[in-house]
N, CA, C and O of each residue as an XYZ file, in Angstrom:
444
protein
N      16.388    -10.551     22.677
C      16.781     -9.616     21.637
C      15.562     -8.874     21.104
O      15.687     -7.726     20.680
N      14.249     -9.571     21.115
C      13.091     -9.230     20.384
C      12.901     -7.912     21.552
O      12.820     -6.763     21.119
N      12.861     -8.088     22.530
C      12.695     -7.208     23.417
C      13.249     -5.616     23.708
O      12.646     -4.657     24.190
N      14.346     -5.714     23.320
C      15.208     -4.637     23.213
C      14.508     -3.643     21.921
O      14.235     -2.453     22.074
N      14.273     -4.503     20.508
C      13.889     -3.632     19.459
C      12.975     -3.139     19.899
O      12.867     -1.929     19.703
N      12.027     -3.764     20.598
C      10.597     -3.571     20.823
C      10.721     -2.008     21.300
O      10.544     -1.046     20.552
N      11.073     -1.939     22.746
C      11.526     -1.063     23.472
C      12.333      0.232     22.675
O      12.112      1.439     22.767
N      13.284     -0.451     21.917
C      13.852      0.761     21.314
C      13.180      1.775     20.129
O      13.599      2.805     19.600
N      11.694      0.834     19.941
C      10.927      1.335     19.148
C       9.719      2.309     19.613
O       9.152      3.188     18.964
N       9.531      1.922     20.797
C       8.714      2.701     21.724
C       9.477      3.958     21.796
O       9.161      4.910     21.083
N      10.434      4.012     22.592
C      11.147      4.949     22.552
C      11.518      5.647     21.921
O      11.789      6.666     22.557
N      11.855      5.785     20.297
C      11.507      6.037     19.348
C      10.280      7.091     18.672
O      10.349      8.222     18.192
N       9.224      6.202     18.873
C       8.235      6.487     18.627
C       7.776      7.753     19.464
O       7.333      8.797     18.986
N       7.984      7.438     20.904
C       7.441      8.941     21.526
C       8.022      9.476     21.686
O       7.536     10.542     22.063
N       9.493      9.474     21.634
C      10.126     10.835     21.221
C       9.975     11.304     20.597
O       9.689     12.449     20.948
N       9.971     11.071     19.088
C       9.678     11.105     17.615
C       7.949     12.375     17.937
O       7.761     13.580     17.768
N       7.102     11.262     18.426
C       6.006     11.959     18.345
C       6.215     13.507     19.387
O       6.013     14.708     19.210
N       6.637     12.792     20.310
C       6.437     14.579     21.507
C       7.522     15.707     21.039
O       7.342     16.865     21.415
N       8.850     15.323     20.073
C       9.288     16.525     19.472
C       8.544     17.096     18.366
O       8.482     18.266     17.986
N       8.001     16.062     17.932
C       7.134     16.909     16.477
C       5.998     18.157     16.605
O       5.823     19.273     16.115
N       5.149     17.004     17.848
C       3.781     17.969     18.599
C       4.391     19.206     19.101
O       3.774     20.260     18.948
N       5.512     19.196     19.672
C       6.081     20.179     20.515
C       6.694     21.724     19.417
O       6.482     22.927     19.567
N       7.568     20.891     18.255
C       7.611     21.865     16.967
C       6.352     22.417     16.732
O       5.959     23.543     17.037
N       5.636     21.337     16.046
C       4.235     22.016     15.389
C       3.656     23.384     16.415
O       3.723     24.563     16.068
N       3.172     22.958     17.541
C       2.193     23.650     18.518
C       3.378     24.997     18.661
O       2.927     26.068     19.068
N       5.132     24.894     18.261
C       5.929     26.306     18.719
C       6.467     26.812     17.682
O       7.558     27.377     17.759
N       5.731     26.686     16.432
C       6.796     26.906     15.085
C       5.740     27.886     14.960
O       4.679     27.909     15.584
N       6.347     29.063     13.674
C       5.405     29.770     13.659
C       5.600     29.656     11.846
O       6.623     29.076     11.482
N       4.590     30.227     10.665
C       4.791     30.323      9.575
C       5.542     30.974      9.256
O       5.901     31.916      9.962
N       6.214     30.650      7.741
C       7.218     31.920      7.227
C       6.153     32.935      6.698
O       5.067     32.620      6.212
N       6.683     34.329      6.886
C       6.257     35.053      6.488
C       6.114     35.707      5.069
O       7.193     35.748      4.478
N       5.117     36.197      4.415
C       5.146     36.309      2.769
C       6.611     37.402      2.338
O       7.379     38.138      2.957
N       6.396     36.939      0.842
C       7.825     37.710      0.964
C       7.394     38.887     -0.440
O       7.991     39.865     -0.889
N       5.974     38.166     -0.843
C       5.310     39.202     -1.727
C       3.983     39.217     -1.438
O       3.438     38.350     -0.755
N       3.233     40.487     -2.089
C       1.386     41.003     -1.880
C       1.402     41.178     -3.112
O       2.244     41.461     -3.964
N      -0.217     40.852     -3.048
C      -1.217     40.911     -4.134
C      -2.117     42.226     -4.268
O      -3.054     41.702     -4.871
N      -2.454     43.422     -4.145
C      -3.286     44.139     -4.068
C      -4.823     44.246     -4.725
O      -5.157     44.753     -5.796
N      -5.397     43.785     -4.006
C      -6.859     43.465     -4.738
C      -7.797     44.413     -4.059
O      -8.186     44.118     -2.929
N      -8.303     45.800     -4.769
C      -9.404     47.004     -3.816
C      -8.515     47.184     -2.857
O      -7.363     47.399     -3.232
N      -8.776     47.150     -1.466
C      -8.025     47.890     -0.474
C      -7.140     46.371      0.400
O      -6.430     46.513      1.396
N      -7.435     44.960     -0.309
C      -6.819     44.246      0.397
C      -5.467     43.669      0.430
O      -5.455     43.205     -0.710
N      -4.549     43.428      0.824
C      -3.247     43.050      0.420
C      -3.468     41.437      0.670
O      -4.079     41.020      1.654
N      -2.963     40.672     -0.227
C      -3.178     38.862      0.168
C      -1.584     38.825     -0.314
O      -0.907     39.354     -1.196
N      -1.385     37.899      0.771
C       0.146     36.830      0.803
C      -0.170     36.002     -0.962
O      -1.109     35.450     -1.535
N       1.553     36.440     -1.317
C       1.441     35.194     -2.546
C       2.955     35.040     -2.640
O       3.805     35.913     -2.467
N       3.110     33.833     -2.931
C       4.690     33.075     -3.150
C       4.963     33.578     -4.492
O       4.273     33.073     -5.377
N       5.504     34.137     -4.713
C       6.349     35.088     -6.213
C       6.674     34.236     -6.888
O       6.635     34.630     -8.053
N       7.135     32.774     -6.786
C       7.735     31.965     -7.231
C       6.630     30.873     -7.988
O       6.954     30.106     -8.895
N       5.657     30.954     -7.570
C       4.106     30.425     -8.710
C       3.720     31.378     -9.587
O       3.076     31.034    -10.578
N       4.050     32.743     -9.372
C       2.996     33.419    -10.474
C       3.439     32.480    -11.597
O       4.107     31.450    -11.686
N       2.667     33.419    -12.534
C       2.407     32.245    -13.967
C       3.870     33.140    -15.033
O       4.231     32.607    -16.082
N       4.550     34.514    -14.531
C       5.141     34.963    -14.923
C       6.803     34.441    -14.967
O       7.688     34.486    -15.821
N       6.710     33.954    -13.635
C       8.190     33.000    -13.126
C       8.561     31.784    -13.648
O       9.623     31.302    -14.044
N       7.206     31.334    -13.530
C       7.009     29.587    -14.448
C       6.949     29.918    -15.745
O       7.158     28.879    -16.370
N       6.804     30.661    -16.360
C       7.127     31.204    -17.786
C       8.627     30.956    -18.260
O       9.128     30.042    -18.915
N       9.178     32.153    -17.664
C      10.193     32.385    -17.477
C      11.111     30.989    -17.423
O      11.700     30.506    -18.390
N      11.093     30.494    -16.161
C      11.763     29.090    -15.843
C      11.398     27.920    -16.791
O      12.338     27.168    -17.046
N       9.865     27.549    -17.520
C       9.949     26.940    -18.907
C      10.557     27.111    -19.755
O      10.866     26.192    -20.514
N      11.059     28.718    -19.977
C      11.571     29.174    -21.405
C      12.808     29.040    -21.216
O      13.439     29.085    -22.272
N      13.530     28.869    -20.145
C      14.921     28.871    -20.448
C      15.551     27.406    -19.657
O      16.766     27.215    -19.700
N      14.836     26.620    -19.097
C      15.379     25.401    -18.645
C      14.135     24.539    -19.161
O      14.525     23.372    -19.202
N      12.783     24.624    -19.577
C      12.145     23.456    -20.201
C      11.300     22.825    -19.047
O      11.591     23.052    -17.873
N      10.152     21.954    -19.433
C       9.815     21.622    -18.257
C      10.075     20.742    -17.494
O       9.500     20.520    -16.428
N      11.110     20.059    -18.037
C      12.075     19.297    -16.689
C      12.562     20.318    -15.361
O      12.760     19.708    -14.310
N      12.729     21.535    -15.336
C      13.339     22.534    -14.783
C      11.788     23.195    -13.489
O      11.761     23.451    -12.285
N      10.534     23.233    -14.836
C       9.739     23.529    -13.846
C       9.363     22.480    -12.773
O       9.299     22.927    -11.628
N       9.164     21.477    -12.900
C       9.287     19.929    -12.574
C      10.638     20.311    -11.093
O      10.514     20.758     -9.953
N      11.302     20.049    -11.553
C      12.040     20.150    -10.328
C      12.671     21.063     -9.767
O      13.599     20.893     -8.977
N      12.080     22.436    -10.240
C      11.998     23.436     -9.302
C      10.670     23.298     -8.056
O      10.903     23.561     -6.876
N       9.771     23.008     -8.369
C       8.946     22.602     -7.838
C       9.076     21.111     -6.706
O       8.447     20.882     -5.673
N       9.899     20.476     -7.241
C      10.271     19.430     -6.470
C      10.769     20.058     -5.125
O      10.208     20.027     -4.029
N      12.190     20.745     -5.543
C      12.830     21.689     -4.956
C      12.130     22.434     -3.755
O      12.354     22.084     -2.596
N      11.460     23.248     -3.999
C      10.385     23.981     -3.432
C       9.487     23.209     -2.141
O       9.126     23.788     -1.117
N       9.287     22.069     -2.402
C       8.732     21.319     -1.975
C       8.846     20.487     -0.706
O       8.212     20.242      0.320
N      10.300     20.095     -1.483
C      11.103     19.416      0.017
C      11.942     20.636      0.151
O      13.101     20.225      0.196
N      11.935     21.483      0.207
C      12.954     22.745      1.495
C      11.580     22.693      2.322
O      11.743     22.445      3.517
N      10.337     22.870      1.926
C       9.247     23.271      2.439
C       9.073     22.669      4.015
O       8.629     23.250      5.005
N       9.567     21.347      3.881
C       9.375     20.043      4.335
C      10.057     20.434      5.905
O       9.583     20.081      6.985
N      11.146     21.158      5.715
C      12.025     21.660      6.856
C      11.942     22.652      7.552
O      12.909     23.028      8.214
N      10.742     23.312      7.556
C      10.855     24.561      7.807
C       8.997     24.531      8.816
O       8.170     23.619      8.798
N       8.916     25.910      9.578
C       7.553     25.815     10.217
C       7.117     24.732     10.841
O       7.820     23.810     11.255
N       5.519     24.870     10.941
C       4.543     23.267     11.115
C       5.109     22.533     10.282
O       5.281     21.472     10.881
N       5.436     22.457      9.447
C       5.949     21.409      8.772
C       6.841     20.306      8.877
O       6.727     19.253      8.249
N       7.954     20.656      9.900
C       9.044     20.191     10.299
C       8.280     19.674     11.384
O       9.180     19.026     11.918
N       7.608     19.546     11.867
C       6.940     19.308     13.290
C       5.978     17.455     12.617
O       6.016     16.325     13.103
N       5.514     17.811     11.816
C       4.778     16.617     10.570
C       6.204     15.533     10.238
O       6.273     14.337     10.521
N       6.954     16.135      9.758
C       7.795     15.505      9.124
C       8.576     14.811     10.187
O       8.650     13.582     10.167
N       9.227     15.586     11.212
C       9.915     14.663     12.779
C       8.806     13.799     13.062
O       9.301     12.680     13.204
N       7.518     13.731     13.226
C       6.713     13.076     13.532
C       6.428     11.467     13.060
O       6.344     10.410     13.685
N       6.307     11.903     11.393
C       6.532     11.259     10.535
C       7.869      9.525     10.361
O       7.846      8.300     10.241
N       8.660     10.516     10.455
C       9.739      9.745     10.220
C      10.032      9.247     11.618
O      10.354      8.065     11.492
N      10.074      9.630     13.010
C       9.825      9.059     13.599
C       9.265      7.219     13.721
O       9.793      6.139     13.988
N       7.569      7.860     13.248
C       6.955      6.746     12.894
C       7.376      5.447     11.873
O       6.929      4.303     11.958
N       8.243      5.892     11.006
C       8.609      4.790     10.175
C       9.793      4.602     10.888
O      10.206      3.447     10.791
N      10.448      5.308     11.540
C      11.609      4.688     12.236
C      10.951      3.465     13.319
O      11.337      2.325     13.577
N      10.270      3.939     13.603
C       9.504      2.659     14.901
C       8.969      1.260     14.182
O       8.970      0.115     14.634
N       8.534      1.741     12.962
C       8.029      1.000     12.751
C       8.747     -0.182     11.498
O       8.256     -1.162     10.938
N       9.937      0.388     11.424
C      11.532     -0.396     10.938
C      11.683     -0.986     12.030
O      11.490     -2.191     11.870
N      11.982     -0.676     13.262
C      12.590     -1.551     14.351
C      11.302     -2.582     14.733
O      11.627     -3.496     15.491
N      10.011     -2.561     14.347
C       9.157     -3.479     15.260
C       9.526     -4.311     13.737
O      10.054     -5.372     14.071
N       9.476     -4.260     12.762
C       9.636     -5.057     11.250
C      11.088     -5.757     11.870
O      10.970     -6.982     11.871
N      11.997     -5.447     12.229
C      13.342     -6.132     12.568
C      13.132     -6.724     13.851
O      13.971     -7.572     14.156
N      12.238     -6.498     14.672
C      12.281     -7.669     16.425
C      11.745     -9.114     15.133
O      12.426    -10.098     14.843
N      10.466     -8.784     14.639
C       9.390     -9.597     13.889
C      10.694    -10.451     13.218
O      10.951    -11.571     13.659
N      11.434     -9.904     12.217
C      12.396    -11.024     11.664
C      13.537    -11.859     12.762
O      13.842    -13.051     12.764
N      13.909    -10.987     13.465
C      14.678    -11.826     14.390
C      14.059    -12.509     15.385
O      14.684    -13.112     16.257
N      13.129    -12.469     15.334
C      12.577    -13.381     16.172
C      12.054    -14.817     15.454
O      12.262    -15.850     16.090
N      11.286    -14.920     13.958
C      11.354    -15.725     13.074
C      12.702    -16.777     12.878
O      12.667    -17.999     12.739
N      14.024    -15.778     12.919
C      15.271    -16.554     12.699
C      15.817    -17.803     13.241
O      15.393    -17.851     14.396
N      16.256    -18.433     13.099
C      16.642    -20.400     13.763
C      17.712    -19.355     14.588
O      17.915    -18.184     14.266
N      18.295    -20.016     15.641
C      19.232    -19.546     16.481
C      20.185    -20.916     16.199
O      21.272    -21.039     16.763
């Protein structure tokens, strides 16, 4: 039985890892959705940090609201681009590493 988890954890694991590498290395970034104009340069900025929005979103939901707008923000982030490539990777890894934690107890167990 110990054997099977083992295995099913391997398996696991490099799948886990070669879809993630494979996302990361073919995902591309999202693109800005606002500019900054500074002299003749334009710089990428997320509209949703200025200090004008977080104003805004304090004054009328409090900072529980900025708090988990930001949470919010955070984990969509998680799904999207390189990111998603980290995160399959990721979880992967704790998936493997749940099944080698479960051979380890069943194998401990009295039969």
């Amino acid at each position: 039985m110990k054997s099977r988890f083992v295995i099913a954890a391997l398996f696991i694991l490099v799948a886990g890892l070669a879809c993630g590498v494979t996302i990361y290395l073919l995902a591309d970034e999202p693109e800005a959705t606002a500019y900054v104009i500074v002299g003749d340069t334009a710089y990428p900025v997320d509209a949703t940090t200025s200090k004008t929005y977080v104003r805004q979103l304090e004054r009328f939901g409090g900072k529980a609201a900025v708090l988990f707008d930001d949470f919010s923000r955070w984990f969509t982030a998680l799904w999207h681009g390189k990111r998603l490539g980290i995160t399959i990777a990721l979880l992967s890894l704790l998936a493997a590493l749940a099944l080698l934690g479960i051979a380890r107890i069943s194998d401990r167990s009295p039969r």
